[in-house]
N, C-alpha and C positions, 0 to 999 in steps of 0.2 A: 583111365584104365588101371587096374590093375596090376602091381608090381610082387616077383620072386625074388630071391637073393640069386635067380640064374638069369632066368627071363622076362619078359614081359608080355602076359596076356593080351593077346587082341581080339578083341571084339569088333564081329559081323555086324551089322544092322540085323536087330530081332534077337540076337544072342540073350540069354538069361543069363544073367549076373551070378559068377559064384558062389556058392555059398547063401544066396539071398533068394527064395524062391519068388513068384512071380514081378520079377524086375526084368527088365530089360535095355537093352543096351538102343539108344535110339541115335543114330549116326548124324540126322540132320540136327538135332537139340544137342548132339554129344554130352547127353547124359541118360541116365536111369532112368525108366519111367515104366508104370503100370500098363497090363494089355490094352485099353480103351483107348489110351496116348494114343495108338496106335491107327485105331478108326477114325481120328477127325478126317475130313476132307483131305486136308493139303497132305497129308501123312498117303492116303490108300490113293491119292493121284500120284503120288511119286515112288509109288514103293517097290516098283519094280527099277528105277532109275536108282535109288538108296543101297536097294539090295547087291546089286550086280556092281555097283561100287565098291563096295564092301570087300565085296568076294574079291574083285579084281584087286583089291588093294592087296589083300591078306596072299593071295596067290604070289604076287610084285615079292613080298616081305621074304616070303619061305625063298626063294631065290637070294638073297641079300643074305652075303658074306661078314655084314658087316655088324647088326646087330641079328640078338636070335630073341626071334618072338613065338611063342605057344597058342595054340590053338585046339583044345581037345577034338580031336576026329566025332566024337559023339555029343559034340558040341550041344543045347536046347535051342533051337532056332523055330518061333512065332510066325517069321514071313518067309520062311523059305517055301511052304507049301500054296500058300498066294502068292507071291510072286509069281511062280512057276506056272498058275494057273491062270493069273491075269494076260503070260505071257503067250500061253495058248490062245486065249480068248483074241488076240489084237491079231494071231496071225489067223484066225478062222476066216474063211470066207465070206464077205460080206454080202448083207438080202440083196436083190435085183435092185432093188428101191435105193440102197445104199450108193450101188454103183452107180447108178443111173444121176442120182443127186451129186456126185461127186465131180459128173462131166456139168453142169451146170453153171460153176465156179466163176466162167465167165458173164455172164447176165450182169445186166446193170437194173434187177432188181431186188427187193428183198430174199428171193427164192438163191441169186444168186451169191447174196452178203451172208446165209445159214448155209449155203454148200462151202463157202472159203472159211466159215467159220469151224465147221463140222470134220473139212478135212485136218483142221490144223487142232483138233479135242483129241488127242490120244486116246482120251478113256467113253469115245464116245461106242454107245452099245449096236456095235455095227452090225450082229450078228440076230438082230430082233424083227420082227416084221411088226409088233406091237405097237398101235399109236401113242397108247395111254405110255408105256414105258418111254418111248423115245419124247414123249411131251416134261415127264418126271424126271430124265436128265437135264433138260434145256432150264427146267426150273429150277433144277438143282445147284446147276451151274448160273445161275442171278439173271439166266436169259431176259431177256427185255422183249415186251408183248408183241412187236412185231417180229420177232424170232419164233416164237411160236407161232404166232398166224401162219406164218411163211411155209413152217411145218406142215401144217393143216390144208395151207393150199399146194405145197408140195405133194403132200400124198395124193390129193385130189388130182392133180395135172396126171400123176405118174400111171396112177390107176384108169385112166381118161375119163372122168366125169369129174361134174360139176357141182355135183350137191342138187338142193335140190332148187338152185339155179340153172337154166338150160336156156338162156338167152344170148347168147356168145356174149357176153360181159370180157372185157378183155382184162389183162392180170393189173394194168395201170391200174385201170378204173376202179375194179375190186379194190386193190392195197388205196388208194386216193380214199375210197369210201370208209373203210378201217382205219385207217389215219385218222379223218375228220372228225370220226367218232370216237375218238379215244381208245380205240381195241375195247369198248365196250358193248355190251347191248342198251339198245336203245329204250330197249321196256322196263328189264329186270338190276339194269347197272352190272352184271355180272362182266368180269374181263378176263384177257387172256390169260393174263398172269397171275389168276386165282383159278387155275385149271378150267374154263368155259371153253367151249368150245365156237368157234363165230362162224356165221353165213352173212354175204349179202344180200338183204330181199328186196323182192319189192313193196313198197308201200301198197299203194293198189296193184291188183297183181296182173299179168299181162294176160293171160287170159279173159281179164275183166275191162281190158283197155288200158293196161297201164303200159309208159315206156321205159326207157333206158335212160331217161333223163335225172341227172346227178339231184335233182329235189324229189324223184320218186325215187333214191335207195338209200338205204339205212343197215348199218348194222346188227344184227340177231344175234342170240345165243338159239343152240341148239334147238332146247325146252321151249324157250317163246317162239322161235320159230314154227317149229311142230303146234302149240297151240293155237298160233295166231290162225292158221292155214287159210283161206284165201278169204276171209273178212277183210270190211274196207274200216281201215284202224282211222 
């Protein structure tokens, strides 16, 4: 910080450094750093917890008798306008899908390890009905492929259909089947965790005589699926 021969400067998280244009004042590194500092990950996950610390502190200070510290009222403040709007976003109301995923918690299966995992993401986008977006945080966040499957068979349950699976396959057997297969497809290799989308098919398809039995299903991406359609592979 900053020293007068009266006071002492303090610096908010996101404050711009006197005299020094694009610097800023960065509270978890407590030191100076350029605006982009600013966008890594662990920075714009916390920046609302930084910020209000900050403030909370500098408020604490102006009361204290003891030492006197400065603070210009028209301070340059980078986060105080995200902050603010990150903190709207968390109190918005969350899609039906949201809510609904979030009583799930208790399941003892995947669907239920991505609701206790999702309630406990502060910055998870709760406000979105979007597959692709809420698939782009889980991956963003280092999710692991059965976290997005889970996803994927989340929406599916919530929405009540099945893809274009319609043989009561139960959620074990599904997840048992993507497991064994590596969250991958069985044609194209593509997997979850490089954005694919997965189904379980059947090998010969049941309209053609095929059954339920764990050596007739396999894993699909979307594309192969759609292309395979009821040829016997």
């Amino acid at each position: 910080m900053a020293n007068t021969a009266q006071t002492t400067r303090f610096y908010v998280h996101g404050d711009e450094r006197e005299g020094t244009a694009e610097s800023f004042y960065c509270a978890r590194c407590d030191a100076f750093e350029g605006r982009g500092h600013f966008n890594t990950e662990d920075h714009v996950e916390r920046r609302v917890e930084l910020y209000e610390r900050s403030v909370n502190a500098w408020r604490a200070l102006q009361k204290s008798k003891t030492i006197r510290y400065r603070r210009p009222s028209k301070a340059k403040n980078i986060i105080a306008d995200e902050a603010a709007a990150d903190k709207r976003r968390r109190r918005a109301a969350p899609t039906d899908f949201l809510k609904w995923l979030a009583r799930q918690d208790h399941r003892d299966d995947p669907i239920g390890d991505l609701a206790a995992d999702v309630k406990r993401d502060k910055r998870f986008p709760v406000t979105t009905t979007s597959r692709d977006m809420l698939n782009e945080h889980l991956r963003s966040r280092g999710a692991c492929a059965e976290a997005l499957v889970a996803l994927d068979e989340a929406v599916k349950e919530f929405e009540g259909r099945e893809g274009p699976v319609r043989t009561g396959l139960s959620k074990k057997v599904r997840f048992d089947v993507f497991k064994a297969d590596g969250y991958s497809c069985q044609i194209c290799g593509k997997r979850a965790d490089s954005g694919a989308r997965l189904e379980v098919d059947h090998k010969i398809p049941v309209a053609k005589g095929g059954t339920n039995e764990r050596s007739n299903l396999w894993t699909l991406c979307f594309d192969c699926n759609r292309g395979k359609r009821d040829t016997f592979l």
